[in-house]
Every structure is written in structure tokens, then in C-alpha cells.
C-alpha positions as CSV (number, residue, x, y, z in Angstrom):
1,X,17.9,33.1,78.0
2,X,14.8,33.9,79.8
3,X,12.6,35.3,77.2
4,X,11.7,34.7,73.9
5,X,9.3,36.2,71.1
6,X,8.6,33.8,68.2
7,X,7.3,35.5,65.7
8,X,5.2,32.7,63.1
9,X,3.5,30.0,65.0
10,X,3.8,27.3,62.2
11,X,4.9,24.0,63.0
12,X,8.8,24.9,63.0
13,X,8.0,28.1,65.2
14,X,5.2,26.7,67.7
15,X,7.6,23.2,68.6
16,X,10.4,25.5,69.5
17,X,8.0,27.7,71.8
18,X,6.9,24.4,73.0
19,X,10.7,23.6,73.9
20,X,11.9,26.9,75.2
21,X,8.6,26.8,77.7
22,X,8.7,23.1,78.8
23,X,13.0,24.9,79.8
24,X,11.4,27.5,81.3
25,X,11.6,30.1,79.2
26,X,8.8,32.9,79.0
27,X,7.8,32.5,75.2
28,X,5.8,35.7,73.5
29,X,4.0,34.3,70.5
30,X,3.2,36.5,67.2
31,X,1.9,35.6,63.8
32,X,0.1,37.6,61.0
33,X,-2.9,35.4,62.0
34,X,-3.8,36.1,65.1
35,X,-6.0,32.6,65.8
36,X,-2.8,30.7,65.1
37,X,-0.8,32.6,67.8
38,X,-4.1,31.6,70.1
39,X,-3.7,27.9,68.9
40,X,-0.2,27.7,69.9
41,X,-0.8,29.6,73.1
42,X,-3.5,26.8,74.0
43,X,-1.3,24.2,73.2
44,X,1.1,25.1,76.3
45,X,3.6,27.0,73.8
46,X,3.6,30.7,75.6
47,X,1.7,33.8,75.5
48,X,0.1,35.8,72.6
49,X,0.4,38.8,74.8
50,X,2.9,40.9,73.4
51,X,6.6,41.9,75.9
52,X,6.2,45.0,77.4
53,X,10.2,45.4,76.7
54,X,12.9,43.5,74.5
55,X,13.2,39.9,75.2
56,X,16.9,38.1,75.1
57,X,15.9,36.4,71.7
58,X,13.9,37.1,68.8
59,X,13.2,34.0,66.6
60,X,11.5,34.3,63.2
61,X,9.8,31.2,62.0
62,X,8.7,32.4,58.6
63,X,8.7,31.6,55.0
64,X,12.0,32.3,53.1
65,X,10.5,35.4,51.5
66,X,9.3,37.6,54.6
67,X,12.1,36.8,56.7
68,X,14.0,40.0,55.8
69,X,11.2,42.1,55.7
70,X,10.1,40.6,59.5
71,X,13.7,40.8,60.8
72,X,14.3,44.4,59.8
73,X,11.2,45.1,61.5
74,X,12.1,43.6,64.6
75,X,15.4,45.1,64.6
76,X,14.2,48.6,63.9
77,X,11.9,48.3,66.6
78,X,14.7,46.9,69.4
79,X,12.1,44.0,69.9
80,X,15.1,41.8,71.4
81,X,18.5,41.8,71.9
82,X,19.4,38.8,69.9
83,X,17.7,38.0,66.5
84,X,17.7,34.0,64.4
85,X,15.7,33.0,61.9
86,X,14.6,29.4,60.8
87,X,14.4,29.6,57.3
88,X,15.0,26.5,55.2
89,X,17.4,28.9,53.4
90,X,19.9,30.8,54.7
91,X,22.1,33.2,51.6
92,X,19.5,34.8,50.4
93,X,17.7,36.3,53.2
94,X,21.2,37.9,55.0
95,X,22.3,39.4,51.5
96,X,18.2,41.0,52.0
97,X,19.1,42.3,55.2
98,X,22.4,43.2,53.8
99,X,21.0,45.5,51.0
100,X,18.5,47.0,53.7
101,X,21.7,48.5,55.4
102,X,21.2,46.9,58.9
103,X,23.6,46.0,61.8
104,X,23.7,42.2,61.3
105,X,26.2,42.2,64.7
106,X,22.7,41.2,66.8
107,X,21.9,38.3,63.8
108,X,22.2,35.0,63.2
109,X,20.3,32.4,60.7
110,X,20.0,29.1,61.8
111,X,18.2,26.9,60.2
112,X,16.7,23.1,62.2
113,X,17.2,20.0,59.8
114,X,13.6,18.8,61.3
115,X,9.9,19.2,60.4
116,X,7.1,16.7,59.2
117,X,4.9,16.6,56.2
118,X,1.9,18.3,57.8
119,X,2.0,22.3,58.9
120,X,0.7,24.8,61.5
121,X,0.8,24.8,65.4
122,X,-1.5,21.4,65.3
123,X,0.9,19.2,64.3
124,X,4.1,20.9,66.2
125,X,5.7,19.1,68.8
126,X,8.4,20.0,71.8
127,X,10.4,17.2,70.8
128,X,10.9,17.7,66.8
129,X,14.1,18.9,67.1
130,X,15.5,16.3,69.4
131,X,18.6,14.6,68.1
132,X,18.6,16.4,65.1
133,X,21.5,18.7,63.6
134,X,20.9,22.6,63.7
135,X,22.4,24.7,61.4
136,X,24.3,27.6,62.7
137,X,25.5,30.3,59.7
138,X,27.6,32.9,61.9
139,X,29.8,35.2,60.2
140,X,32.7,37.4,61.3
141,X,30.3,40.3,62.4
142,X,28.1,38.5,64.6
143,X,28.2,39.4,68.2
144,X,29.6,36.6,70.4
145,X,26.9,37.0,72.9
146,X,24.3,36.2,70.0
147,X,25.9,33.3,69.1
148,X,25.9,32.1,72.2
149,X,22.0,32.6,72.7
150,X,21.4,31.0,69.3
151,X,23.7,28.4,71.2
152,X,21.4,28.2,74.3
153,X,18.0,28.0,71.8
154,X,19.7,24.8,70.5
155,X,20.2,23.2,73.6
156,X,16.7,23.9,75.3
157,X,15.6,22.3,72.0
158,X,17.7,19.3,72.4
159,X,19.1,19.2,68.9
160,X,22.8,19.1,67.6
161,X,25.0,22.0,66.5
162,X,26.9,22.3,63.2
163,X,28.2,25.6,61.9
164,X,28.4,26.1,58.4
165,X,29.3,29.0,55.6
166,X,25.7,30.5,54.5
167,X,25.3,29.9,51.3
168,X,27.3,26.0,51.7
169,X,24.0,25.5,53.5
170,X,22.1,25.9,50.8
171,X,24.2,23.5,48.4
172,X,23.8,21.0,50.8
173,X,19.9,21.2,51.7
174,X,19.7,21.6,48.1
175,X,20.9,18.0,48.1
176,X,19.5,16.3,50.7
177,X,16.2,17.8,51.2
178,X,15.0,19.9,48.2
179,X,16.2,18.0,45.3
180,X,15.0,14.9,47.1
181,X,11.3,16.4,47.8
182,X,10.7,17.2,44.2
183,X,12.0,13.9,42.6
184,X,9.5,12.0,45.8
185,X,6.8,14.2,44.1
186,X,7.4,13.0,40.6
187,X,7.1,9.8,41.4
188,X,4.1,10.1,43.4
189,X,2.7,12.1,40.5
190,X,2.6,8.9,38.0
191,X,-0.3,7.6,40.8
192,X,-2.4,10.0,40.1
193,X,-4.0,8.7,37.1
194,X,-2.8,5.1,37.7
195,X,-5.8,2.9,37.8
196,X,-6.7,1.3,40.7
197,X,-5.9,-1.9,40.7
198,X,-2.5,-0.7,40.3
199,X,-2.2,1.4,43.1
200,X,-3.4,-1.1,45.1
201,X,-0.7,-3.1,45.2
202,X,1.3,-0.4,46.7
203,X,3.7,-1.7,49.1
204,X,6.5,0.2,51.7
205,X,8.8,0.8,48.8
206,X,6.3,3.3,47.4
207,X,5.1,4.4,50.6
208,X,8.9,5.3,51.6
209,X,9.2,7.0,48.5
210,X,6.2,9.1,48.1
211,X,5.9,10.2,52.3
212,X,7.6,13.7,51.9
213,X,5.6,14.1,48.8
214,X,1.9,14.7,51.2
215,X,3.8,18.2,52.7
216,X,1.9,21.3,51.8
217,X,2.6,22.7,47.8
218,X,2.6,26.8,49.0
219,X,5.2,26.2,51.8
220,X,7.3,24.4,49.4
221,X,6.7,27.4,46.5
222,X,8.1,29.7,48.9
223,X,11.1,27.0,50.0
224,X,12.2,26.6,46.5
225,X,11.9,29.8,45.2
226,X,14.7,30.6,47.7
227,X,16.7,28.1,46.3
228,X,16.2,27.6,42.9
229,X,20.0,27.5,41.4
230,X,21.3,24.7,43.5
231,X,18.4,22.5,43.0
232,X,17.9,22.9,39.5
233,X,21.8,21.9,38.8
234,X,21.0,19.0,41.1
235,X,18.1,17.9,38.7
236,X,20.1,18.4,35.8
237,X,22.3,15.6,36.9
238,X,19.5,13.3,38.0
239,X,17.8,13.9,34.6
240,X,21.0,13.0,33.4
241,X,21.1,9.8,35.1
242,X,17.6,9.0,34.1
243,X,18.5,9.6,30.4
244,X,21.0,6.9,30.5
245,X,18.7,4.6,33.0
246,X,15.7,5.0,29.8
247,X,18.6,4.0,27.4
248,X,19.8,1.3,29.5
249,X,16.4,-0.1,29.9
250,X,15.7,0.2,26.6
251,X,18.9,-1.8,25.1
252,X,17.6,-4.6,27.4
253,X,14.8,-4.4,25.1
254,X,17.2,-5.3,22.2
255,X,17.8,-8.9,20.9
256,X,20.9,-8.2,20.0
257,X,23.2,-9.6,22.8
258,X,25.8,-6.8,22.8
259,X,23.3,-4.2,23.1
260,X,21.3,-6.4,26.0
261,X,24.9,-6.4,27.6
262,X,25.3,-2.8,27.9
263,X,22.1,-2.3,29.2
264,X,22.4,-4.5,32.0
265,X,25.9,-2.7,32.5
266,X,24.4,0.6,32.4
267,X,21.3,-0.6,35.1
268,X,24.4,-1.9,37.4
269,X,26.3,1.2,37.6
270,X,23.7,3.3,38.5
271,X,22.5,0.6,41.2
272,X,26.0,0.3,42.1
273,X,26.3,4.3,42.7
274,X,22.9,4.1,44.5
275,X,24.1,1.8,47.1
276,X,27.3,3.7,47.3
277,X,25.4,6.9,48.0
278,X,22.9,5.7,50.3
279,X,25.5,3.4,53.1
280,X,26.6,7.3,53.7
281,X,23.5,8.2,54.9
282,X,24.1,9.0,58.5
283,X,22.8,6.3,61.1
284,X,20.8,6.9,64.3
285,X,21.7,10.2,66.0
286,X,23.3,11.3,63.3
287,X,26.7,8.5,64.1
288,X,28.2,6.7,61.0
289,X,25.3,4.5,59.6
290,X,25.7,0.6,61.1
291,X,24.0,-2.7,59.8
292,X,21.5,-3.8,61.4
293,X,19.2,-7.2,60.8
294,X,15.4,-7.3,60.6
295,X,13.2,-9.7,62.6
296,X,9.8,-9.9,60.7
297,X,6.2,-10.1,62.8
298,X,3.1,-10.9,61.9
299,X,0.7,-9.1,63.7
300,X,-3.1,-8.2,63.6
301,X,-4.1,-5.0,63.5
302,X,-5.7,-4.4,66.7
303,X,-5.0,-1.9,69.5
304,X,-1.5,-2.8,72.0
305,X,-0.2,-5.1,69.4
306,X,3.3,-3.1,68.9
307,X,3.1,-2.2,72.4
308,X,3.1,-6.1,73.3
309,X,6.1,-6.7,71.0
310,X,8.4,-4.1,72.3
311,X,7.6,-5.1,75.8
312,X,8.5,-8.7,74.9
313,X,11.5,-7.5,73.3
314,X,12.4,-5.2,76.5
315,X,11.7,-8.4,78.6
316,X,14.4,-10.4,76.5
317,X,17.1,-7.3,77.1
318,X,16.6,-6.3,72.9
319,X,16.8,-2.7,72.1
320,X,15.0,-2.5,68.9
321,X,17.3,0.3,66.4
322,X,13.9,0.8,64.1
323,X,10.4,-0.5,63.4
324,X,8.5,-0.5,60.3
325,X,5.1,-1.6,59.5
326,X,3.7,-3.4,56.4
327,X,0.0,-3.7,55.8
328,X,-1.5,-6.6,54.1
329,X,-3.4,-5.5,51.0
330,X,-7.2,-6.1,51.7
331,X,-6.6,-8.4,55.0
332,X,-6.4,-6.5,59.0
333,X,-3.1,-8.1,59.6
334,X,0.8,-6.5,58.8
335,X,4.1,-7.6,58.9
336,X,5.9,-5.6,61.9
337,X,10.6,-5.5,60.4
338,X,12.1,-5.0,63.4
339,X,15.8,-3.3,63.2
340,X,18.1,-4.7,65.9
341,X,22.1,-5.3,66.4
342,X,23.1,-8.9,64.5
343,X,24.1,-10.8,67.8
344,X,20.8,-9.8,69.0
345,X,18.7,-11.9,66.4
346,X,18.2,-15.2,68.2
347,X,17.5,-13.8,71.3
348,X,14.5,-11.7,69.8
349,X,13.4,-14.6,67.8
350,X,13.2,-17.2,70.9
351,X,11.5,-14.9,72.7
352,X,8.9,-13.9,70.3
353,X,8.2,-17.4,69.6
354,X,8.0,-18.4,73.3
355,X,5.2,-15.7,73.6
356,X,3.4,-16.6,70.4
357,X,4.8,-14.4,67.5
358,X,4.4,-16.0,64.3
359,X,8.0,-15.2,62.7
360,X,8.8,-14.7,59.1
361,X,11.4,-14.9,57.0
């Protein structure tokens, strides 16, 4: 691949431009707003100078909705010789293109498992796709040589491969990132009225709960209206769950001992499922999830403070697997949990103390 037009310069679309140029790739930027093509050209992710021919690949970075009505435009057009979207869904807009009787041989959806809960070319990034798994949904029309450049886009992005059937990609996101967002946005919902001394005592539980929940309401209209089937069948079942959570909690309630018994039996199997649920969660770079132990650090919260501790920790030969950060309520001081392998523990600990860490447990 040597060219590329991108057409939507949102954070998805401007950190793949930002990938394909830092490969070399000559990147042609378009967006209905033309100051957001100009932003992303600043930023070092192409040109907002239109090809004077087709380009090798044609990649739409658009909202669920539009990305029929964008691809059939392209194609009629012969803007490039390969065409992908991005889309967070992937059934619905091929049937579109279906319907619109097009030659889907030069098309491909695709779909990056990556983003971040702010938008636009701003907060895009060449890296956001690094390590993460791309969804690939060929079928048996698509031309080989398409695939292959949908291939190549992968690769200059740094992210992982997985082909999958069109519309099992939308089950699954349905599951593990739709479903998810709108359950992280109920609960951050009961904060908005929550008095203050409440909220206050926020902690990383609800901070981890609650991130996804700051992304931007209209992107997300447009994601789940895309998508609605699977997600509400998956909210059926959690609302199922809760049901028998409330009735659970509520026998606990009782003072009748055989009722307070099958409340705490109800609370354990839900727990139970939880943690069976989440040890399947992949681990780093997608490999099967491994334990890990957490050194805890206090720090104060002044400037090099984590860059100090991972030195240290480089200097002792510790790769640290994660990091997560704590802040005191009210006080300029956190607690810094440090992921790293079990054997590695004491050595971490030794040498943090030996350079004046104060260690908790």
C-alpha cells in the first residue's frame, strides 16, 4: 500500500492516518468538516488535498449510519481500489450496501477493538491500535487482493488480526463493549444527584467502573442504534440478574434465618459467576490472563515521582505488568499498586525500600 484516503478524521480515522504516515504511506484526509481534516493534517496525519487518481485503499471512519451512504459514494466514484470501513458495527452496514446493489468484491469491514473516551483528531494517537485485535469480516465475494490490503492497514497499525462472520461480530461487541458501556453509565448515573459528601469518598472501584461512562452521548446514539437487538437481549439477562441480586439482598434483610440463608446463597452465586466471568478476561496482549501480585507505594504527588519508581524498578531487573494510581481524598499524596510476576515481589520491595519508598500492605 502506498496510498490512502481516510475519509472522517475522528479519533478512530485520524490515529490510523497517523499510522499509515509514520509507515510511509501517502494519507489523503476527508471529513464533512473541513477544519477537522485541517486539524488532522497539522497533527502529522496526511494531506487534506484531495488524490488526483484512486489510491490503493479507501478507509471510512464514520458513524455506523453514513457508512453505506459514504462507501457507495466512494465506490461509484472509483475513489480507490480497495474499500474498509471502521464501524463499531459491521451486519448492518454490508446488508445497506447490499440493498444499494453494489459490487462488494472491492469491500471489506473491519472494525479496530481500540478507542478512548474522548473524540476527534485531538485526542487520536499513532499508537491506539497497537497490540490490539482488529476485526476482519470477509466474505466469499471479497477480492483476495482487498483482503490482503485490509491485511497490510493492520500491520502498519500494529494491531492483531482476527477474522470473524459479520454479524458474530456484533453478538460479541454487543457483549463486551456495548452492553458494558451502558450498565458503566447506569451506575455513574446514581452520582449525579448523590450529595457530596458521598461522592467524595469515591475510590478506584468507582473510578474503574464509571471511566467509559465520560465518552461522548451522540457517538454512542449512533453506535447503539446499529446494534440495538443484541444489546438489549444482553440487558435482559443482566436485569435478570439484578432482579435476583435486589431479592437476595433483601432476604438478608429478613430475621428469619432461612430466608437470611438464601440470600447470602443468592449474593454468592452471582459473586461466584462474576469471578468466573472475569479470570477469562484476556491478559496483556491479548495472551490467556496470568496472576499477578501488587506492590503498593506511597507517593506524593509531585512531578517524576512515577518516573522515579519505574526507574528503580528497572534498576532492580522488575518489569512492572500494570500500574494504577489511588489518590488520597483531600491529601497531595496516592498510593501507586504495582502489577508484577509473584517471584518478582521481594526484589521490588528491597529495592524500593533501599531508595526510600514507604511500602504498604
Amino acid at each position: 500500500m502506498r496510498t490512502a484516503l481516510v475519509i472522517g478524521t475522528g479519533l478512530i480515522g485520524t490515529s490510523a492516518a497517523l499510522a499509515l504516515t509514520q509507515r510511509g504511506v501517502t494519507v489523503h484526509l476527508a471529513d464533512h468538516d473541513p477544519e477537522q481534516a485541517r486539524t488532522a493534517a497539522a497533527l502529522g496525519a496526511g494531506t487534506d488535498q484531495a488524490p488526483e487518481g484512486p489510491v490503493d485503499l479507501a478507509i471510512v471512519a464514520a458513524p455506523p449510519a453514513n457508512v453505506a451512504r459514504i462507501l457507495a459514494d466512494a465506490m461509484r466514484r472509483g475513489a480507490a481500489r480497495g474499500y474498509v470501513d471502521v464501524a463499531s458495527v459491521k451486519g448492518g452496514p454490508r446488508r445497506e450496501l447490499e440493498a444499494l446493489g453494489l459490487d462488494l468484491t472491492a469491500y471489506i469491514g473491519t472494525h479496530p477493538m481500540s478507542g478512548r473516551e474522548k473524540s476527534g483528531p485531538l485526542a487520536a494517537t499513532g499508537d491506539l491500535f497497537e497490540g490490539r485485535p482488529w476485526v476482519l469480516t470477509p466474505t466469499r465475494d471479497t477480492d483476495t487482493e482487498v483482503l490482503n490490503l485490509a491485511l497490510e492497514l493492520v500491520s502498519h497499525c500494529r494491531a492483531v488480526p482476527v477474522v470473524m462472520d459479520a454479524d458474530a461480530h456484533d453478538r460479541a461487541v454487543a457483549l463486551v463493549s456495548h452492553m458494558p458501556h451502558l450498565v458503566s453509565n447506569m451506575v455513574a448515573a446514581r452520582l449525579e444527584h448523590a450529595e457530596e459528601a458521598a461522592v467524595r469518598l469515591c475510590g478506584q472501584g468507582i473510578r474503574d467502573v464509571t471511566r467509559i461512562a465520560a465518552s461522548e452521548p451522540r457517538m454512542w446514539i449512533d453506535i447503539l442504534s446499529a446494534n440495538p437487538g443484541p444489546v438489549a437481549d444482553l440487558l435482559s439477562d443482566v436485569a435478570a440478574d439484578l432482579d435476583e441480586t435486589v431479592r437476595a439482598l433483601r432476604a438478608l434483610q429478613s430475621s428469619d434465618e432461612a430466608k437470611r440463608g438464601e440470600g447470602i446463597a443468592g449474593i454468592e452465586d452471582v459473586l461466584r459467576r462474576g469471578n468466573a466471568g472475569q479470570v477469562r478476561v484476556p491478559g496483556k496482549h491479548g495472551s490467556a490472563p496470568r496472576a499477578y501480585e501488587t506492590v503498593v507505594v506511597l507517593i506524593d504527588d509531585q512531578p517524576g515521582q512515577l518516573a522515579r519508581i519505574f526507574a528503580d524498578a528497572g534498576r532492580a531487573g522488575v518489569n512492572i505488568e500494570d500500574v494504577r494510581i489511588e489518590h488520597a481524598t483531600g491529601q497531595q499524596a496516592g498510593l501507586v499498586q504495582l502489577s508484577v510476576e509473584p517471584k518478582a515481589v521481594p526484589v521490588l520491595e528491597q529495592a524500593l525500600r533501599e531508595r526510600g519508598w514507604a511500602l504498604r500492605r
